[in-house]
LOZA-136564 format. One record per residue (C-alpha): residue number from 1; residue in one letter; chain; x, y, z. Coordinates in steps of 0.2 Angstrom, whole numbers, plus 5000, padded with zeros to 4 digits. Layout:
(rec NUM A A (X Y Z))
...
***
This chain:
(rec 1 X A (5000 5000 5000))
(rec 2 X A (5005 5018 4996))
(rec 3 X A (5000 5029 5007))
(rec 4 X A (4999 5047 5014))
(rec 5 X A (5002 5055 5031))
(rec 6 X A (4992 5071 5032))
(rec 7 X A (5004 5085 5039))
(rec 8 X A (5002 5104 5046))
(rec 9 X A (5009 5116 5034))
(rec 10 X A (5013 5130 5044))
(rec 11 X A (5010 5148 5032))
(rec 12 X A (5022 5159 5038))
(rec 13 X A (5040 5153 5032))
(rec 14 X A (5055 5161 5024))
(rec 15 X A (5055 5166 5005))
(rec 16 X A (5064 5173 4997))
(rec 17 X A (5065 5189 4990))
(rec 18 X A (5071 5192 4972))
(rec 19 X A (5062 5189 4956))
(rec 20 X A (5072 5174 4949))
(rec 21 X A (5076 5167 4929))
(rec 22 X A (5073 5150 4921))
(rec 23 X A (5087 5143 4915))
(rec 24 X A (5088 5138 4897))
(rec 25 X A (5074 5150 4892))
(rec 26 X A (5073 5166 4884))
(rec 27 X A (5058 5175 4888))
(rec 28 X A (5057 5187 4872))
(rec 29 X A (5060 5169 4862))
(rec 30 X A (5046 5162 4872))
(rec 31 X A (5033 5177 4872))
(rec 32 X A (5035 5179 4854))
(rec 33 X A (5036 5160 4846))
(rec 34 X A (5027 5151 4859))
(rec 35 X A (5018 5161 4873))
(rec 36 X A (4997 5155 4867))
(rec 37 X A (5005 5149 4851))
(rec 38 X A (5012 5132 4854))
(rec 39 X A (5020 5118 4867))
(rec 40 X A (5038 5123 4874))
(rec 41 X A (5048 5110 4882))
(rec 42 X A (5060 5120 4897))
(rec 43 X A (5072 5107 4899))
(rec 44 X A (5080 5109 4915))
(rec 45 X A (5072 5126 4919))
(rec 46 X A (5073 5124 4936))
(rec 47 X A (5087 5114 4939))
(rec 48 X A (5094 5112 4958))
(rec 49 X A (5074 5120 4965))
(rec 50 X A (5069 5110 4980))
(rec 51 X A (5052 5104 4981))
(rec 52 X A (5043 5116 4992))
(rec 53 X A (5033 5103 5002))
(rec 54 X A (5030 5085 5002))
(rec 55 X A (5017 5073 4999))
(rec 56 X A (5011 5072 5017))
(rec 57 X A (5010 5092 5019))
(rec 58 X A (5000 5090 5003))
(rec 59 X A (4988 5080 5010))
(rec 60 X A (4986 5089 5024))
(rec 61 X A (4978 5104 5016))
(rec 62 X A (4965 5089 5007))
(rec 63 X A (4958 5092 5024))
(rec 64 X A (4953 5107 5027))
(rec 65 X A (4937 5111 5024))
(rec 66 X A (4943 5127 5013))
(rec 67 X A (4954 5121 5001))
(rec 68 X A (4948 5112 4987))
(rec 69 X A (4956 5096 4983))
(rec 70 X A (4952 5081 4973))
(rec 71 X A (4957 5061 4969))
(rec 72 X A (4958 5054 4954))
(rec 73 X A (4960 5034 4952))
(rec 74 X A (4965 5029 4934))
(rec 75 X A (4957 5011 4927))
(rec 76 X A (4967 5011 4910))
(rec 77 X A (4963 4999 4897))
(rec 78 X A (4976 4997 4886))
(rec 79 X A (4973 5005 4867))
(rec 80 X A (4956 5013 4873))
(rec 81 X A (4953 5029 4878))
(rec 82 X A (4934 5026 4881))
(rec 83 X A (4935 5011 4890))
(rec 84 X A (4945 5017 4903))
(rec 85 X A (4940 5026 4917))
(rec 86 X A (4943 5039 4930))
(rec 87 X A (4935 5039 4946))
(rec 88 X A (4934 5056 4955))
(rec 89 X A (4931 5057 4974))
(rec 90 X A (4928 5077 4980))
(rec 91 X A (4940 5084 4996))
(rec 92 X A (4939 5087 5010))
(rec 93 X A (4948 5068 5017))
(rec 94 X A (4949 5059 5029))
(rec 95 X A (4963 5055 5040))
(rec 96 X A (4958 5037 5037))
(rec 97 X A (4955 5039 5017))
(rec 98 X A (4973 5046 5014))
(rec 99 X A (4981 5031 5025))
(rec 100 X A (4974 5016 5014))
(rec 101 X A (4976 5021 4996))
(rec 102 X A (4981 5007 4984))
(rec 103 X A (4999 5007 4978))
(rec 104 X A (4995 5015 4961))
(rec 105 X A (4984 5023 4947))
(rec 106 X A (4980 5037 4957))
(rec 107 X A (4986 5055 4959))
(rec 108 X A (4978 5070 4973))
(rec 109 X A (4976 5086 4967))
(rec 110 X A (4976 5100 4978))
(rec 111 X A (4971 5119 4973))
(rec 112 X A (4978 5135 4974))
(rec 113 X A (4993 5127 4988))
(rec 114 X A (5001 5145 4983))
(rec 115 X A (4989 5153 4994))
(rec 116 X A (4991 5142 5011))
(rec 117 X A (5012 5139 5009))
(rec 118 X A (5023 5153 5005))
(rec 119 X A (5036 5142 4998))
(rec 120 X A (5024 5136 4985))
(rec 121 X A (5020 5155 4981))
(rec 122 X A (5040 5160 4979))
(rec 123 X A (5038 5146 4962))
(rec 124 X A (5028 5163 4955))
(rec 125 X A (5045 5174 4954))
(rec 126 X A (5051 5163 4942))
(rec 127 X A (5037 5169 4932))
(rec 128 X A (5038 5189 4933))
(rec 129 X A (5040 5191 4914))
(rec 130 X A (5021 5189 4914))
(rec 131 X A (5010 5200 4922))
(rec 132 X A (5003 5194 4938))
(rec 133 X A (4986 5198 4938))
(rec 134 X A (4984 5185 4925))
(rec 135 X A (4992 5169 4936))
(rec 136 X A (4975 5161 4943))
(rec 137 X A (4984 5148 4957))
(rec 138 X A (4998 5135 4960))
(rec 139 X A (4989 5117 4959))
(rec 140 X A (4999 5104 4965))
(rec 141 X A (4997 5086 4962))
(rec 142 X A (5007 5070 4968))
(rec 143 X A (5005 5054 4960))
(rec 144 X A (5007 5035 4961))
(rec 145 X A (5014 5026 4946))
(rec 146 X A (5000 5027 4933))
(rec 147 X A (4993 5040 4940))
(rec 148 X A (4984 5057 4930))
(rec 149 X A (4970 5065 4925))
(rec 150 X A (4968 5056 4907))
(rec 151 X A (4969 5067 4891))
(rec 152 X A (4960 5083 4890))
(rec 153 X A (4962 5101 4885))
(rec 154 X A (4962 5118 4896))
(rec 155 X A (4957 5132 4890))
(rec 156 X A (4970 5143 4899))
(rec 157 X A (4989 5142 4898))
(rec 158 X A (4998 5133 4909))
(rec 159 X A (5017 5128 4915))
(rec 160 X A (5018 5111 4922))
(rec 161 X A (5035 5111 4935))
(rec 162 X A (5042 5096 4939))
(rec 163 X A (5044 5096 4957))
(rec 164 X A (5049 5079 4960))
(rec 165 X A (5050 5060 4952))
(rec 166 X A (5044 5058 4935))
(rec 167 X A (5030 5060 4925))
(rec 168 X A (5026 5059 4904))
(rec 169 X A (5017 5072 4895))
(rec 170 X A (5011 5067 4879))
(rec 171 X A (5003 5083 4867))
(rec 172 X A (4991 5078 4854))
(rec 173 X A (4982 5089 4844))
(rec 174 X A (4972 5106 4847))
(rec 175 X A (4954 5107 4851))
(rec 176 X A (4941 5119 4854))
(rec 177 X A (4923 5121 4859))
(rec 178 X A (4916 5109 4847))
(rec 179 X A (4929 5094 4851))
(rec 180 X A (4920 5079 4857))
(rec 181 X A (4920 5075 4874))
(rec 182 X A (4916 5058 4883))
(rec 183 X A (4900 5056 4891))
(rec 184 X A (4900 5045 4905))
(rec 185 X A (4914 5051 4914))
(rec 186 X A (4917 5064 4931))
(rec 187 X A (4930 5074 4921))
(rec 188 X A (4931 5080 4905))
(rec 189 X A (4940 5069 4894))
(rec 190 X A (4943 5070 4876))
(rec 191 X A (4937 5056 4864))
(rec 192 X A (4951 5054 4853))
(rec 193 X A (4968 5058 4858))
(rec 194 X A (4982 5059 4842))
(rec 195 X A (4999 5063 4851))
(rec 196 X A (5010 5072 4843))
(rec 197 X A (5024 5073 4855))
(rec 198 X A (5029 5066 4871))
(rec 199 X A (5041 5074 4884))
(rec 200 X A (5047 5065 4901))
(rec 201 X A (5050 5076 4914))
(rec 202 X A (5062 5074 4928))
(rec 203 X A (5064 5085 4943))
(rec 204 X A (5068 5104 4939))
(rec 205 X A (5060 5101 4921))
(rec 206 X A (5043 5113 4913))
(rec 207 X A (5033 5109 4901))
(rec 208 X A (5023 5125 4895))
(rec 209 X A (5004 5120 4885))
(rec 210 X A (4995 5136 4879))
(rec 211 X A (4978 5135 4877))
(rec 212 X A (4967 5121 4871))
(rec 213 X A (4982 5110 4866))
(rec 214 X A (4977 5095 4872))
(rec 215 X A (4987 5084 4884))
(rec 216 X A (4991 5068 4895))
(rec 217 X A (5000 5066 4910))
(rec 218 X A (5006 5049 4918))
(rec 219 X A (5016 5045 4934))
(rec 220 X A (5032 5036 4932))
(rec 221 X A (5037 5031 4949))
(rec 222 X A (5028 5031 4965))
(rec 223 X A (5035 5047 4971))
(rec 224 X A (5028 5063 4957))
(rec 225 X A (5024 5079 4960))
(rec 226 X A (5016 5092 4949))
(rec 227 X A (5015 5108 4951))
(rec 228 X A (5004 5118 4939))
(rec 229 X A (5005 5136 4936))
(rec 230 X A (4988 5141 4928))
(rec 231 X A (4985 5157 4921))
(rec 232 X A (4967 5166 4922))
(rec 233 X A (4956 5165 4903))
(rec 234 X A (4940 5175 4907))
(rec 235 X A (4928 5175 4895))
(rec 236 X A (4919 5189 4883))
(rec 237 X A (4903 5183 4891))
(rec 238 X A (4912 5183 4910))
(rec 239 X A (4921 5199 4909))
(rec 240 X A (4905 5209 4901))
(rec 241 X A (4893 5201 4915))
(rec 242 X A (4903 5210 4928))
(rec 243 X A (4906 5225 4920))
(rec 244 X A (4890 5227 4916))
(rec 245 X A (4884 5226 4934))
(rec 246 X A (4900 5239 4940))
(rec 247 X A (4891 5252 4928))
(rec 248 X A (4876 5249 4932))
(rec 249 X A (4880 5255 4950))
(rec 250 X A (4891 5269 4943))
(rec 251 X A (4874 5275 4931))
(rec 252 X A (4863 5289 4940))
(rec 253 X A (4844 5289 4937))
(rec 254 X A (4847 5305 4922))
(rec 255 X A (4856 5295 4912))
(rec 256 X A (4843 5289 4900))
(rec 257 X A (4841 5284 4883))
(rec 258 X A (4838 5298 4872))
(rec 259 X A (4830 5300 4855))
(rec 260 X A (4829 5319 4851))
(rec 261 X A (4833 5319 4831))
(rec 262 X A (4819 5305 4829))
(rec 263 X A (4810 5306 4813))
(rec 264 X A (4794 5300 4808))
(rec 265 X A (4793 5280 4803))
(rec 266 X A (4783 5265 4806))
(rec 267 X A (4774 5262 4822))
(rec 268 X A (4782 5245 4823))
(rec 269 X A (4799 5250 4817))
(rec 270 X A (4814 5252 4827))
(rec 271 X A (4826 5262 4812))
(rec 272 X A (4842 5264 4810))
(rec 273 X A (4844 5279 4818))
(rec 274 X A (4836 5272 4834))
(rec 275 X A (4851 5259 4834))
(rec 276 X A (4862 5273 4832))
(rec 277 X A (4859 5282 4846))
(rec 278 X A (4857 5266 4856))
(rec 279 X A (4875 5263 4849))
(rec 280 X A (4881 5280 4853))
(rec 281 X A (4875 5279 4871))
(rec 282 X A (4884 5260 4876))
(rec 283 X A (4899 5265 4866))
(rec 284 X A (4903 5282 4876))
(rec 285 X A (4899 5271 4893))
(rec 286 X A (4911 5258 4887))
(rec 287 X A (4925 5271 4882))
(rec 288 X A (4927 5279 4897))
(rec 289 X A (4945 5270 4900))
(rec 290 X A (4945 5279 4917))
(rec 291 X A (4929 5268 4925))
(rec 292 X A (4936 5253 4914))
(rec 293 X A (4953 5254 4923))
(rec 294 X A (4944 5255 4940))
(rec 295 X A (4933 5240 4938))
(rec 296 X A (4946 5231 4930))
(rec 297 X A (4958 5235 4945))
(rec 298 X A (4943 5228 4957))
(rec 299 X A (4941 5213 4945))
(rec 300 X A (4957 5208 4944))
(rec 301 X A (4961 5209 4962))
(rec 302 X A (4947 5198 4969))
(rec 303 X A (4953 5183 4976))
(rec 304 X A (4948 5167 4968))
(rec 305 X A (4945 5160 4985))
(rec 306 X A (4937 5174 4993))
(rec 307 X A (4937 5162 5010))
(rec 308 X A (4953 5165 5012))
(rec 309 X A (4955 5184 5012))
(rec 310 X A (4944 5198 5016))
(rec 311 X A (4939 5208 5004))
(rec 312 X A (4932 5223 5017))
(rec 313 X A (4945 5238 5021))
(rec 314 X A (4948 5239 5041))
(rec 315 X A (4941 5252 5050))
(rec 316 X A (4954 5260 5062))
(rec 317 X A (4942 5269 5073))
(rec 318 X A (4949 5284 5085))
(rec 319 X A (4950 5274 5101))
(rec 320 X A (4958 5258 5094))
(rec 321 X A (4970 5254 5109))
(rec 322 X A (4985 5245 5099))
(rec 323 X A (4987 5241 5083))
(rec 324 X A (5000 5226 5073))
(rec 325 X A (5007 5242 5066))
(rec 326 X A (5010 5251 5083))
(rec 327 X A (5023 5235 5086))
(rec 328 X A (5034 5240 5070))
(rec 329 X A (5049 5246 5069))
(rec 330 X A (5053 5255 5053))
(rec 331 X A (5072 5260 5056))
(rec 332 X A (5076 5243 5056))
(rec 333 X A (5082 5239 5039))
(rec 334 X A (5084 5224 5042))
(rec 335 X A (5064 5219 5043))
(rec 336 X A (5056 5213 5030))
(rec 337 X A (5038 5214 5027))
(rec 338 X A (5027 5197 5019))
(rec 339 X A (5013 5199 5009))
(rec 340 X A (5001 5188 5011))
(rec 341 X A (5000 5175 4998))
(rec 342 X A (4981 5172 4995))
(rec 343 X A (4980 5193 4993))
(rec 344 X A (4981 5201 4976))
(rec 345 X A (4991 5218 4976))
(rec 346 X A (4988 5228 4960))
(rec 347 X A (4990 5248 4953))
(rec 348 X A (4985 5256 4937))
(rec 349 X A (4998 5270 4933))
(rec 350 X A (4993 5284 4923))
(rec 351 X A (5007 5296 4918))
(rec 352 X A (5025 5298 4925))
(rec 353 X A (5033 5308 4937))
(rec 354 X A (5027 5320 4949))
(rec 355 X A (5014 5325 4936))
(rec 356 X A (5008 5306 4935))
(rec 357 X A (4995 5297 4948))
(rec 358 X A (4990 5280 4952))
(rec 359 X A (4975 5266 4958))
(rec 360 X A (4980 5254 4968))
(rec 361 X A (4970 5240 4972))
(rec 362 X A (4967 5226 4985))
(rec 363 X A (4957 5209 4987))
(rec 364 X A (4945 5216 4975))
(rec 365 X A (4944 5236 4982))
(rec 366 X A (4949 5252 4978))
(rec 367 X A (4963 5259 4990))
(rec 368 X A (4956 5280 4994))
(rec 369 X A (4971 5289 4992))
(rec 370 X A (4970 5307 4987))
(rec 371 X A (4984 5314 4977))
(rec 372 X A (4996 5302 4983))
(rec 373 X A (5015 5308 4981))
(rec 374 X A (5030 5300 4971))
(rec 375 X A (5038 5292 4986))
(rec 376 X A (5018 5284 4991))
(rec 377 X A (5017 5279 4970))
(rec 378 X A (5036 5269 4971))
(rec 379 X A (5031 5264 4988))
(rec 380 X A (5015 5256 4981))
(rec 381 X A (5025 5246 4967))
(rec 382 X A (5036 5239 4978))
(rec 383 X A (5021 5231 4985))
(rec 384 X A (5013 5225 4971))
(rec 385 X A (5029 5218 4964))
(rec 386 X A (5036 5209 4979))
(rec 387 X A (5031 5194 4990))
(rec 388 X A (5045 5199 5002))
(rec 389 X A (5050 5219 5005))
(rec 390 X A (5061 5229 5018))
(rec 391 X A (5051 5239 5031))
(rec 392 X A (5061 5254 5022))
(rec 393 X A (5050 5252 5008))
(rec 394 X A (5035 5260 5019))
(rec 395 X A (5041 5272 5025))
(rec 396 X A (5031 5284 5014))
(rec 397 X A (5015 5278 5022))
(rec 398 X A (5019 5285 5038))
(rec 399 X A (5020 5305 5030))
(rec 400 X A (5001 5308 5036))
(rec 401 X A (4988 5302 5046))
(rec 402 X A (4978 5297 5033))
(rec 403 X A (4989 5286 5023))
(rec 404 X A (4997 5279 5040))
(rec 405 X A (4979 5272 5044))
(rec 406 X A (4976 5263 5027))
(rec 407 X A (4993 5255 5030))
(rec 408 X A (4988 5250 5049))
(rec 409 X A (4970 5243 5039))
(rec 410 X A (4980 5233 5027))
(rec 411 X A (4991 5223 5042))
(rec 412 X A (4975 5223 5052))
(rec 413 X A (4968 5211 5040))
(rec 414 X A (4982 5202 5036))
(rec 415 X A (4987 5208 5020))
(rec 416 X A (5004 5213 5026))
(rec 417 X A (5013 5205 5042))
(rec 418 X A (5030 5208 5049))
(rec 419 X A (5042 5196 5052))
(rec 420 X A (5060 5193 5057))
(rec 421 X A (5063 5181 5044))
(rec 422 X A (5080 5174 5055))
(rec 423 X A (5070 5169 5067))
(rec 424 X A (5062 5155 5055))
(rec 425 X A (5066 5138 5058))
(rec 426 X A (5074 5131 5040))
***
């Protein structure tokens, strides 16, 4: 029997703090020749990374109530994808379920581990060249020999990062929405599968699939570990939906539609001219790039496990006693502040310089800061850019009452957090 013992992943660890390159990759090479075009194989692009966690530490997140976590058993039949089968049991587990597992055919999948284990969040850095708001999480999977999902499509891009043992990736051909699917099955598994290539990945190896090229992943070995980094894919229908209802709160009761060059016509026509002015009206709504960016900012920045941040700005009231903040020290450069890895940090820059001004945005809201200075603007980057960041950096937070008390609201809620990172057990 291959089996798992569940352990506590404790969140707050030492990362580290640069943005770091892949080796044996040239992201200009990659983000014109492949980046949604076509596979890339990244032959030792991380070479000498440590797995972040292991397979017990994974299967202790499958069970937690909040993270979301599933287990797939393969039944293969040789030469038929159809008769096969996959069997999909939902998280959270048992104790008890993880501990008596067969020996093989199966793999756990755990999502967005990026959120609950820094370690697994510091994998991102390696992926700066693309912008973050478009990373959705980290799932990470481990896998007994013969263990995988079956072939199937996404419709997002995705790196797959060898953690540790081996695993085979077979591509086969592109899809879209009208590729047949099988019926019959809890996941969504592709009819036909015409491989075109076949990669096997060893530890420190990534294998990049853009969108709807279809793929297959088998476990080698008894001891493979996954880690996928997905990238958000709204759709038109998705992204116009929420719009939609931001303008809707943004439009006052005067805005109406308006028909004032109407001539006379049919009474159970609605002309051209009519459409026109329908047009005019939704097109000036939609080109107003100033709401656009504020919506987007809010969008982009919600968490995709909303459970696990809060999406509310503290109120720092007058009489508040003692705050995390309060406990600081901000001459000590050698404090580093975390962000908080299920947060999104994001601004919106318009213009450059003094003359320049900037949105920033957090968990799905819109920081209040009037005017906010160059120093407050740089400062503000840094946060958005960095997982890990001096205390120094913050420092222009503290110029007014003001901006001081939306920094103390951001550590209130655990956005931010201090720690003396020497004091971390390795």
């Amino acid at each position: 029997m291959h089996s798992l013992i569940p352990f506590v992943i404790h969140k707050k660890s030492r990362i580290a703090m640069p943005t770091k390159l892949l080796k044996n990759f040239d992201q200009e090479t990659f983000l014109r020749d492949y980046w949604q075009k076509k596979p890339l194989l990244i032959k030792g692009g991380l070479a000498g990374w440590q797995n972040p966690i292991t397979a017990d530490e994974l299967a202790g997140l499958a069970l937690e109530d909040h993270v979301e976590s599933r287990l797939i058993h393969a039944r293969p039949i040789a030469n038929s994808i159809t008769e096969s089968q996959w069997i999909l049991e939902q998280g959270p587990f048992s104790e008890q379920r993880l501990s008596t597992l067969d020996d093989k055919n199966w793999t756990l999948l755990v999502q967005a581990v990026d959120h609950y284990a820094p370690e697994v969040a510091e994998l991102l850095s390696y992926f700066g060249f693309i912008p973050s708001w478009q990373i959705d999480d980290v799932m990470v999977s481990y896998a007994t020999k013969g263990g995988g999902v079956g072939p199937h499509f996404d419709r997002y891009d995705v790196f797959l990062v060898q953690g540790q043992g081996q695993r085979e990736w077979q591509i086969g051909q592109n899809c879209n929405q009208d590729t047949p699917l099988q019926a019959g099955q809890p996941l969504s598994l592709l009819t036909e599968f015409n491989r075109v290539d076949s990669y096997q990945l060893s530890a420190g190896d990534i294998l990049y699939v853009p969108p709807y090229a279809s793929h297959w992943g088998t476990s080698l070995d008894n001891d493979c570990m996954t880690y996928s980094v997905g990238f958000r894919s709204p759709s038109k229908a998705e992204l116009l939906d929420d719009y939609a209802g931001y303008m809707q709160l943004n439009c006052s009761e005067d805005e109406r539609f308006r028909d004032a060059d109407m001539t006379a016509s049919g009474a159970g026509a609605i002309d051209a001219q009519t459409i026109d002015n329908l047009a005019a009206m939704l097109v000036e709504q939609l080109s107003d790039k100033k709401q656009l960016a504020q919506w987007f900012g809010r969008w982009a920045s919600q968490s995709k496990y909303a459970e696990a941040i809060s999406e509310e700005a503290f109120d720092i009231n007058d009489d508040e006693e003692e705050l995390l903040i309060d406990e600081i020290d901000f001459s000590d450069s050698a404090l580093n502040i975390h962000r908080d890895t299920a947060s999104r940090f994001y601004y919106v820059e318009t213009g450059a310089g003094d003359a320049g001004s900037l949105q920033f945005f957090v968990n799905g809201r819109e920081v209040a800061l009037v005017e906010p200075s160059l120093a407050l603007r740089n400062s503000i980057k840094v946060i958005c850019n960095e997982l890990v960041f001096s205390v120094e950096a913050l420092l222009p937070w503290l110029e007014n009452e003001d901006t001081r008390r939306v920094l103390a609201g951001m550590f209130e809620n655990g956005e931010l957090y201090a720690e003396d990172d020497e004091s971390l057990v390795e």
